[in-house]
N, C-alpha and C positions, 0 to 999 in steps of 0.2 A: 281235258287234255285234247290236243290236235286232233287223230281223227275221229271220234265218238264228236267233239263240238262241229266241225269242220264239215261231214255226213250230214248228223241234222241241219244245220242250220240252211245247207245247201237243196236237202226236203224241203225246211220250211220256204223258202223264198222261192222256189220252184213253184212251189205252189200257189201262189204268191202272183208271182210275175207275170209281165205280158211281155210277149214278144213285141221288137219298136221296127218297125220298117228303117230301112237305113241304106245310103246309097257311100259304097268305097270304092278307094282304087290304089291298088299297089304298082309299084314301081314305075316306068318309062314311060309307059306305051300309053294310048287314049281310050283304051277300055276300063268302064264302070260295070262295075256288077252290083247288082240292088237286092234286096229279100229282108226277111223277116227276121232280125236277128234276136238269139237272147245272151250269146255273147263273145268278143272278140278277144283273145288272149294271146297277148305278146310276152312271148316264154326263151330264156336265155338255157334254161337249164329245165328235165324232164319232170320235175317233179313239182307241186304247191298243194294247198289246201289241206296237210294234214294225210299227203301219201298220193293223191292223184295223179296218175301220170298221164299230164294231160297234153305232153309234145314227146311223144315217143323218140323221136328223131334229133331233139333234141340237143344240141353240144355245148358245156358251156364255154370249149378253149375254142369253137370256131370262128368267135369273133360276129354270128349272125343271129339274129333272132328268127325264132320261129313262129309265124303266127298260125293260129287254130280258130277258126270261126264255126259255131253251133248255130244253127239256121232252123227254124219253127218249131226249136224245146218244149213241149211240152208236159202236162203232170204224168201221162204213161209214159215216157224217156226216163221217169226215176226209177223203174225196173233196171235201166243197162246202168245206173252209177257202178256196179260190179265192175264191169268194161272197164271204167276209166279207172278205177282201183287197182286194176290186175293187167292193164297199160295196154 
């Protein structure tokens, strides 16, 4: 089921993964910002993965996306997945 699969499976590859340096830039302007990321989440609506609310602010009639970046994730960060469960 969603989230009993959805939890683990976000352990397992947490554990797993490396953070990948990575350089973005949103909107107009000529600023870059760079760091270590493990990952960039473009979310129209508050919720994915089996319950995670992982764009609290989220709307999905506003027509915008939200995005969310997690910057040098590591395996003690799997203590707060509560957080992002309970939004």
């Amino acid at each position: 089921g969603g989230f009993a699969t959805f939890l683990y499976q976000t352990c397992l590859q947490t554990l797993k993964w490396k953070n990948r340096p990575l350089k973005w830039k949103f909107g107009d302007d000529d600023k870059w910002d760079n760091g270590n990321i493990y990952q960039i989440v473009m979310a129209n609506g508050r919720f994915y993965g089996g319950g995670m609310e992982i764009a609290p602010q989220a709307e999905l009639d506003d027509g915008l996306f939200d995005v969310v970046i997690f910057t040098d994730v590591g395996v003690t960060d799997i203590t707060l997945l509560h957080k992002i469960y309970k939004g």
